[in-house]
PDB file with one MODEL, atoms N, CA, C and O in Angstrom:
MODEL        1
ATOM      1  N   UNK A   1      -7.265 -81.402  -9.576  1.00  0.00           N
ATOM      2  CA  UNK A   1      -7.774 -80.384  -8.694  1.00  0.00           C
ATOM      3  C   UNK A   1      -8.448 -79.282  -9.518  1.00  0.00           C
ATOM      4  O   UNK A   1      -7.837 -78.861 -10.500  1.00  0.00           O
ATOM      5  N   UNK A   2      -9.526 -78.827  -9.243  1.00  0.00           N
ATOM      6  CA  UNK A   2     -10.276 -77.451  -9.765  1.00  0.00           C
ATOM      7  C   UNK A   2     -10.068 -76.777  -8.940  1.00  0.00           C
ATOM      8  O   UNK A   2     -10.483 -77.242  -7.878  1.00  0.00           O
ATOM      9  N   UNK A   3      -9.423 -75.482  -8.815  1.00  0.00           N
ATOM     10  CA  UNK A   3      -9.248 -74.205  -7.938  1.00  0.00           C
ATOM     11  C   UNK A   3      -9.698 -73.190  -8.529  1.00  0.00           C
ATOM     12  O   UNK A   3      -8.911 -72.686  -9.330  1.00  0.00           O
ATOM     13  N   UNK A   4     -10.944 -72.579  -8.392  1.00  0.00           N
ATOM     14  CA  UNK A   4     -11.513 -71.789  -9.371  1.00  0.00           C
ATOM     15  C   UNK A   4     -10.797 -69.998  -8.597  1.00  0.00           C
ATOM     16  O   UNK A   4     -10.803 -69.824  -7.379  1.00  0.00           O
ATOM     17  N   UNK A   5     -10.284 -68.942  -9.548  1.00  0.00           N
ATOM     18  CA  UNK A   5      -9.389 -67.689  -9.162  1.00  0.00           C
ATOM     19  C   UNK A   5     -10.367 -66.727  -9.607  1.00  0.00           C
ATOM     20  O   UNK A   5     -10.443 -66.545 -10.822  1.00  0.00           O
ATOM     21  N   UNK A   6     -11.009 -66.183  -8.962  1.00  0.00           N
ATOM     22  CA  UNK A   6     -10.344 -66.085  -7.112  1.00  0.00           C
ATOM     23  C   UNK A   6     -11.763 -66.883  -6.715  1.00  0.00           C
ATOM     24  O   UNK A   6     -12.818 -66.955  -7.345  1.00  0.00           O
ATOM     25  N   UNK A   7     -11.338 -67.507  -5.300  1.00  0.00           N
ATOM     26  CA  UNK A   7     -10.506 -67.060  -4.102  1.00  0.00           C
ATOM     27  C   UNK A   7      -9.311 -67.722  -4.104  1.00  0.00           C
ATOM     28  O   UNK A   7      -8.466 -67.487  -3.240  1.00  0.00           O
ATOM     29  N   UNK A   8      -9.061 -68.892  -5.378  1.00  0.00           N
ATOM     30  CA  UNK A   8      -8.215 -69.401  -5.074  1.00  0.00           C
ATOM     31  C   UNK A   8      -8.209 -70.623  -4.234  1.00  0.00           C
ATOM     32  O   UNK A   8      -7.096 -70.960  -3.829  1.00  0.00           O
ATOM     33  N   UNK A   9      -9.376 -71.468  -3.834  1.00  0.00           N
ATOM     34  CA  UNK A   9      -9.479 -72.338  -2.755  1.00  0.00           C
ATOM     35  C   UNK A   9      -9.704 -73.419  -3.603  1.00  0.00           C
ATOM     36  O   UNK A   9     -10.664 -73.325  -4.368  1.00  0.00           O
ATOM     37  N   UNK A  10      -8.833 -74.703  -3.635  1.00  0.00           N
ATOM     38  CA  UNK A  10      -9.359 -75.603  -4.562  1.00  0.00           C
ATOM     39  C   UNK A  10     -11.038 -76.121  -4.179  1.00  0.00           C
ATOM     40  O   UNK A  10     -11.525 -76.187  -3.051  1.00  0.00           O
ATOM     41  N   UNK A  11     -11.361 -76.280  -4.810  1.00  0.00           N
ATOM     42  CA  UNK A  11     -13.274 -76.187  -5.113  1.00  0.00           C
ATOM     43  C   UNK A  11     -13.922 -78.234  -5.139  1.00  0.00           C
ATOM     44  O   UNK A  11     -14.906 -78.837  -4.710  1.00  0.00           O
ATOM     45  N   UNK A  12     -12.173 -78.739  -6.197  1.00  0.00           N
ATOM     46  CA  UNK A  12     -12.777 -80.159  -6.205  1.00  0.00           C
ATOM     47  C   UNK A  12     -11.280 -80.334  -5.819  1.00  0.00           C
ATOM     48  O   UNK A  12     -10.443 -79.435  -5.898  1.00  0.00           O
ATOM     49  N   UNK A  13     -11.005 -81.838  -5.312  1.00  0.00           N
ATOM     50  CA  UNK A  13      -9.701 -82.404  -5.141  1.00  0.00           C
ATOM     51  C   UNK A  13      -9.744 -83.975  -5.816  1.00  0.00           C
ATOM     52  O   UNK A  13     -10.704 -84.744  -5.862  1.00  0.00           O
ATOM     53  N   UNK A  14      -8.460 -84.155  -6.282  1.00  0.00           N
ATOM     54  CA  UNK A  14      -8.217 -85.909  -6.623  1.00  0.00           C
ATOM     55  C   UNK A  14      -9.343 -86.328  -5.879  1.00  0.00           C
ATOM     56  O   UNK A  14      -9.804 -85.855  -4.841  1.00  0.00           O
ATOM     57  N   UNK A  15      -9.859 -87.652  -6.823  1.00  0.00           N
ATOM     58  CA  UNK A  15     -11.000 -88.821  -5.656  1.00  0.00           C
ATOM     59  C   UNK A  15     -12.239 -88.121  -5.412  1.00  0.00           C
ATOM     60  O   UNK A  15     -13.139 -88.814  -4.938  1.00  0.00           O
ATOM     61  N   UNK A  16     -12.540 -86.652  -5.673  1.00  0.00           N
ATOM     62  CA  UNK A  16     -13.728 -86.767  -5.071  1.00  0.00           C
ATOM     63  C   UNK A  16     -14.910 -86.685  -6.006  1.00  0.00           C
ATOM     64  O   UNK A  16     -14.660 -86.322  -7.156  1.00  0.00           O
ATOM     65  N   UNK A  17     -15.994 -86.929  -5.731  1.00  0.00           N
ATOM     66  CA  UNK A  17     -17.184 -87.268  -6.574  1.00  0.00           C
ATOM     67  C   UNK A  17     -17.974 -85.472  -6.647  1.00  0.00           C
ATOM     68  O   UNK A  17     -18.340 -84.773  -5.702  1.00  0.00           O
ATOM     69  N   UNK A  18     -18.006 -85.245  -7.801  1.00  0.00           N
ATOM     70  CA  UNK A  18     -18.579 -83.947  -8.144  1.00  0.00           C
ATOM     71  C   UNK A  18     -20.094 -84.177  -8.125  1.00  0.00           C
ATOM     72  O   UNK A  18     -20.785 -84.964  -8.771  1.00  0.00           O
ATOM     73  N   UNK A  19     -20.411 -83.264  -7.197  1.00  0.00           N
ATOM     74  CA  UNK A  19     -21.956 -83.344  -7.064  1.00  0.00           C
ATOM     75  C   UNK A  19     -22.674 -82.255  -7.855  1.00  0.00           C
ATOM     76  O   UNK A  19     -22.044 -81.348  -8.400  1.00  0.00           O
ATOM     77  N   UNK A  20     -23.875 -82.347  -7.904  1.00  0.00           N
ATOM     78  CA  UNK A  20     -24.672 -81.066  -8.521  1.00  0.00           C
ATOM     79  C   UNK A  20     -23.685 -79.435  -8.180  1.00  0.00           C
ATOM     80  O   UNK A  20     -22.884 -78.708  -8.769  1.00  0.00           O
ATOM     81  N   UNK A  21     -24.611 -79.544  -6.438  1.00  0.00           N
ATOM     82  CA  UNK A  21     -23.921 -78.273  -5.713  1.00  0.00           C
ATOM     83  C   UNK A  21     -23.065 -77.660  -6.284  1.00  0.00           C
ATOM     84  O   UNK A  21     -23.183 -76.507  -6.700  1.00  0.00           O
ATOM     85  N   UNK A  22     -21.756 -78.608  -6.403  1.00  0.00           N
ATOM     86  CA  UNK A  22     -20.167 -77.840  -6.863  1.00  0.00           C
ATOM     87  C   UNK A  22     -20.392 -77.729  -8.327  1.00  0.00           C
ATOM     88  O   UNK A  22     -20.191 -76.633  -8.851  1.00  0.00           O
ATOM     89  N   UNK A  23     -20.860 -78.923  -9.186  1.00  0.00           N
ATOM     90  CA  UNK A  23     -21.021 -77.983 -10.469  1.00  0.00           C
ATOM     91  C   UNK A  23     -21.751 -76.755 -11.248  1.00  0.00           C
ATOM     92  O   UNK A  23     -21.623 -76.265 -12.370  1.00  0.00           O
ATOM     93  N   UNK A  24     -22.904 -76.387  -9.672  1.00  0.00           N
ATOM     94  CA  UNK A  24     -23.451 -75.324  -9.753  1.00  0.00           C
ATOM     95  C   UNK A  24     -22.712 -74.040  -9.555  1.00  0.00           C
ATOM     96  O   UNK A  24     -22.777 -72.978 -10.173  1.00  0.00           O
ATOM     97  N   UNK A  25     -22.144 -74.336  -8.747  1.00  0.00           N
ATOM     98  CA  UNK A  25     -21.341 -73.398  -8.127  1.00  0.00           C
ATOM     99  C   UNK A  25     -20.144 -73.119  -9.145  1.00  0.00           C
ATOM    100  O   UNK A  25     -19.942 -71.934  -9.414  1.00  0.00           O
ATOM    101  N   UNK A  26     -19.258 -74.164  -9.793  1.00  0.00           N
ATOM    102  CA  UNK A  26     -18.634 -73.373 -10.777  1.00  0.00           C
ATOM    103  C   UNK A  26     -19.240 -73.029 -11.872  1.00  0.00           C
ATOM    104  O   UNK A  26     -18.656 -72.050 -12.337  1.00  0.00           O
ATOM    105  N   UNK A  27     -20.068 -73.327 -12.478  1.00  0.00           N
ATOM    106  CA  UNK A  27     -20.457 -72.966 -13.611  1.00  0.00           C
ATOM    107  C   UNK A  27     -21.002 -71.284 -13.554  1.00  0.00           C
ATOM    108  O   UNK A  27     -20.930 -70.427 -14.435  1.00  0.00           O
ATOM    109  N   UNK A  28     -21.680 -71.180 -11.871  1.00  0.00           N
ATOM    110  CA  UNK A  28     -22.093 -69.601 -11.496  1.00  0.00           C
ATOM    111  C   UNK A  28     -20.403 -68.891 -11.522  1.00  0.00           C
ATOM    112  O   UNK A  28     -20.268 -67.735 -11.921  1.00  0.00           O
ATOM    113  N   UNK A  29     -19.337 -69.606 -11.118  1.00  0.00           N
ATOM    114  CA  UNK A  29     -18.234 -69.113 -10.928  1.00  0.00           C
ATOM    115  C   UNK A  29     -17.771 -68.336 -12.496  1.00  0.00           C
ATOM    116  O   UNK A  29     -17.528 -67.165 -12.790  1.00  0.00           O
ATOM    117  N   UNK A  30     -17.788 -69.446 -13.182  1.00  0.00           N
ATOM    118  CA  UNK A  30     -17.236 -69.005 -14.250  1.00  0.00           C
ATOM    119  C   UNK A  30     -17.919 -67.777 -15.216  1.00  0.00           C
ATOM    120  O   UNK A  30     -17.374 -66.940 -15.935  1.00  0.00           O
ATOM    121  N   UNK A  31     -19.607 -68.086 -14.862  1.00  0.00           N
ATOM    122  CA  UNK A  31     -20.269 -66.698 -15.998  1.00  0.00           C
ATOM    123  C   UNK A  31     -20.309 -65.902 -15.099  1.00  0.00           C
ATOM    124  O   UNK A  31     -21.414 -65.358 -15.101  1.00  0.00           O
ATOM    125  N   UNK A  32     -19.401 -65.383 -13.978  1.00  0.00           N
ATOM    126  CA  UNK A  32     -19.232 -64.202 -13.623  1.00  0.00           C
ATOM    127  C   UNK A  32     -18.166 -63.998 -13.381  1.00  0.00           C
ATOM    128  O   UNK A  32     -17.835 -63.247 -12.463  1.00  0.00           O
ATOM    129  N   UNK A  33     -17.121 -64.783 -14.350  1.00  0.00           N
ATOM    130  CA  UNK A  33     -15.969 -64.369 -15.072  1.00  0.00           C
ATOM    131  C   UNK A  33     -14.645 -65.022 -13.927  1.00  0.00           C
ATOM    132  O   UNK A  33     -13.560 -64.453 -14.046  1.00  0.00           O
ATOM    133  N   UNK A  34     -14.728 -66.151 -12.881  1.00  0.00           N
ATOM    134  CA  UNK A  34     -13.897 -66.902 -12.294  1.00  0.00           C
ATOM    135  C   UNK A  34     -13.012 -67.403 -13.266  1.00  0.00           C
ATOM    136  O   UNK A  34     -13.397 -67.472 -14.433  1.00  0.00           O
ATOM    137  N   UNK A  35     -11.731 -67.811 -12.905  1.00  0.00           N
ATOM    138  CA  UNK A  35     -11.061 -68.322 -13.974  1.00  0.00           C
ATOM    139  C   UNK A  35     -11.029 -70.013 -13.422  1.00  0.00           C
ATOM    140  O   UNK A  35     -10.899 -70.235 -12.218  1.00  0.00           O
ATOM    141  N   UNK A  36     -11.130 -70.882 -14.182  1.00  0.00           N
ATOM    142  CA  UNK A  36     -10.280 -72.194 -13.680  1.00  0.00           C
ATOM    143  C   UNK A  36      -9.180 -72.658 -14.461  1.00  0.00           C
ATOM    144  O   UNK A  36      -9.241 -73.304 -15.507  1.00  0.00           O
ATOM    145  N   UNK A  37      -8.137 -72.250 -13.831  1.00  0.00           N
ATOM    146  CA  UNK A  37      -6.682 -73.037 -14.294  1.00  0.00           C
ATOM    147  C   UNK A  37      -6.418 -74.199 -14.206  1.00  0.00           C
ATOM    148  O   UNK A  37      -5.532 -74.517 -15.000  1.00  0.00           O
ATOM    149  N   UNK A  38      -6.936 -75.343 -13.338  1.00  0.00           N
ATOM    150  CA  UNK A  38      -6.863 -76.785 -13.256  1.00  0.00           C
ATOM    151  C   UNK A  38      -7.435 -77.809 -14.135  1.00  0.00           C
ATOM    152  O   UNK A  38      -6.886 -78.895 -14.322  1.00  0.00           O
ATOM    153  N   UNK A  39      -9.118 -77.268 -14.952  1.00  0.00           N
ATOM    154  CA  UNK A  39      -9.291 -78.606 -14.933  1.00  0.00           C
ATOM    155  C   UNK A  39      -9.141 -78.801 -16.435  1.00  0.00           C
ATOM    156  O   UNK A  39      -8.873 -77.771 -17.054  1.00  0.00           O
ATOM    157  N   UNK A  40      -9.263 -79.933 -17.148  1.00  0.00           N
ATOM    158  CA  UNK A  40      -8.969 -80.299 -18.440  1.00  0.00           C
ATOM    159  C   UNK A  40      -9.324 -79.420 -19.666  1.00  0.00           C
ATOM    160  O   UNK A  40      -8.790 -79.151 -20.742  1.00  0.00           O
ATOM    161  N   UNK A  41     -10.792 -79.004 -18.830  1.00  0.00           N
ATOM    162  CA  UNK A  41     -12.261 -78.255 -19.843  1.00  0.00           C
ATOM    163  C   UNK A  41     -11.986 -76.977 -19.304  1.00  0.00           C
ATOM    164  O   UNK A  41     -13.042 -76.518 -18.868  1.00  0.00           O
ATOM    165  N   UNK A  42     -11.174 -76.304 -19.159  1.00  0.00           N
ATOM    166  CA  UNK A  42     -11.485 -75.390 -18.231  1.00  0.00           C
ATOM    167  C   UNK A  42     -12.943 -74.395 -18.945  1.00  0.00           C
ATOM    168  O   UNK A  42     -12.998 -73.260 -18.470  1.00  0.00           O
ATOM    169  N   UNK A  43     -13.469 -74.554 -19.440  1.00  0.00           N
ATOM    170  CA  UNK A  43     -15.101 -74.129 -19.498  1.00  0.00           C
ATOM    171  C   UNK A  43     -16.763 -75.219 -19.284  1.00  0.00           C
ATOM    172  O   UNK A  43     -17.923 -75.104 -19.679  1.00  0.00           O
ATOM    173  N   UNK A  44     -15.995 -76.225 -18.446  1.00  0.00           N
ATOM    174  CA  UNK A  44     -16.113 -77.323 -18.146  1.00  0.00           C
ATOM    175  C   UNK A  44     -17.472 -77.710 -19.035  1.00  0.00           C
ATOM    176  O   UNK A  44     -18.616 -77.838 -18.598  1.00  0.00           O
ATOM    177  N   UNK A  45     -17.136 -77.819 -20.043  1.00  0.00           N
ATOM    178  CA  UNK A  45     -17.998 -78.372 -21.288  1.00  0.00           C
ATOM    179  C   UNK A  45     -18.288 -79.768 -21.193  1.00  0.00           C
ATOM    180  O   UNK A  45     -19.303 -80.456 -21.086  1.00  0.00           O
ATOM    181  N   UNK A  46     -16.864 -79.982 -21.280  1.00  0.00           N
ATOM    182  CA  UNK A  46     -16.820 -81.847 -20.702  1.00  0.00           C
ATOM    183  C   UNK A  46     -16.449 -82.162 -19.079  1.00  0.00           C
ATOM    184  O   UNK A  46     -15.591 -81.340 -18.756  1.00  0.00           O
ATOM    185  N   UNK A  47     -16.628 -82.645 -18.457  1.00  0.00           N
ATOM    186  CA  UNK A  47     -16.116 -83.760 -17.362  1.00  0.00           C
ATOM    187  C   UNK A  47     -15.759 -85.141 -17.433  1.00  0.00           C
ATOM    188  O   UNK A  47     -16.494 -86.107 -17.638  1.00  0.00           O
ATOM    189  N   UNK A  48     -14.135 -85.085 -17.171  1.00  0.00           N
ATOM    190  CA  UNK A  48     -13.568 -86.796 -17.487  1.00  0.00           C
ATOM    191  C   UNK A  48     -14.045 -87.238 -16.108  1.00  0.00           C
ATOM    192  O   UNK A  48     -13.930 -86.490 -15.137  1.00  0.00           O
ATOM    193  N   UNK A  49     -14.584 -88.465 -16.022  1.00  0.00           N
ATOM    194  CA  UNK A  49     -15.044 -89.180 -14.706  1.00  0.00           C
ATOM    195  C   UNK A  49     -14.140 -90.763 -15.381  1.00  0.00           C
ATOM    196  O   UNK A  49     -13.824 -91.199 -16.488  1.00  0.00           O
ATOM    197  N   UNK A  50     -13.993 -91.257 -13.726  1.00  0.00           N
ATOM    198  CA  UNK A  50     -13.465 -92.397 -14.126  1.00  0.00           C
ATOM    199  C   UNK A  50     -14.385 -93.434 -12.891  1.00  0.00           C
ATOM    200  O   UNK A  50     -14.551 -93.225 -11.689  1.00  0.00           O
ATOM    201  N   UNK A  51     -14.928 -94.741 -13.883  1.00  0.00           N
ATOM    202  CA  UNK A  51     -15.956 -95.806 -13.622  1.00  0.00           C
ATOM    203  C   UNK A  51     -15.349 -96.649 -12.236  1.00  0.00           C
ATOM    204  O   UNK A  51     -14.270 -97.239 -12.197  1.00  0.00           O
ATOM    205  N   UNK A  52     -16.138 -96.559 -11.352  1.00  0.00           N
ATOM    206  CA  UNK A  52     -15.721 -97.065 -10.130  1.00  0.00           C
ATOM    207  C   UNK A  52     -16.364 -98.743  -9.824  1.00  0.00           C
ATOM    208  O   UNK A  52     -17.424 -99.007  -9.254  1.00  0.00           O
ATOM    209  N   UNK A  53     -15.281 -99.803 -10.441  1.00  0.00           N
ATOM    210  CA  UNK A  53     -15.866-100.792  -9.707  1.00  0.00           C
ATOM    211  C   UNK A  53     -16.446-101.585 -11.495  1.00  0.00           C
ATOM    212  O   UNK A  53     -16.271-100.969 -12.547  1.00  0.00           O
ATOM    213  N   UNK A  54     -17.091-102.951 -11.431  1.00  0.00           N
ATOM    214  CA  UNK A  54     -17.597-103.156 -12.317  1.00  0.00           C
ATOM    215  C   UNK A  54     -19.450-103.641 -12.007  1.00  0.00           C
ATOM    216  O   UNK A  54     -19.909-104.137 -10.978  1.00  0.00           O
ATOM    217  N   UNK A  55     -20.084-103.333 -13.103  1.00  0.00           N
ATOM    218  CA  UNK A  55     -21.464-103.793 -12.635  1.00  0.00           C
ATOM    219  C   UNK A  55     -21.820-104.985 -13.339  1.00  0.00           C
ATOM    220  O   UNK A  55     -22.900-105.533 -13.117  1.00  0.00           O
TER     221      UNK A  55
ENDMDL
END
């Protein structure tokens, strides 16, 4: 889960697919000083994704 503080509303949940939008939105979150306590990166430098399926 990413719950970026404040407001406090989780932002991403388990399972879901991070789109542009939301990584726009935290990354605006964070350089105006949001905190994220959840995710791995919390300066989300990296994103762990996990491969859905085989091609």
């Amino acid at each position: 889960m990413i719950t970026p503080y404040p407001p406090g509303i989780p932002a991403v949940l388990p399972g879901e697919r991070l789109s542009e939008p939301v990584l726009r939105y935290l990354r605006s979150g964070l350089d105006a000083g949001m905190y994220l306590p959840d995710p791995s990166a919390p300066a989300l430098e990296t994103i762990r994704v996990v491969a859905e399926g085989e091609e």
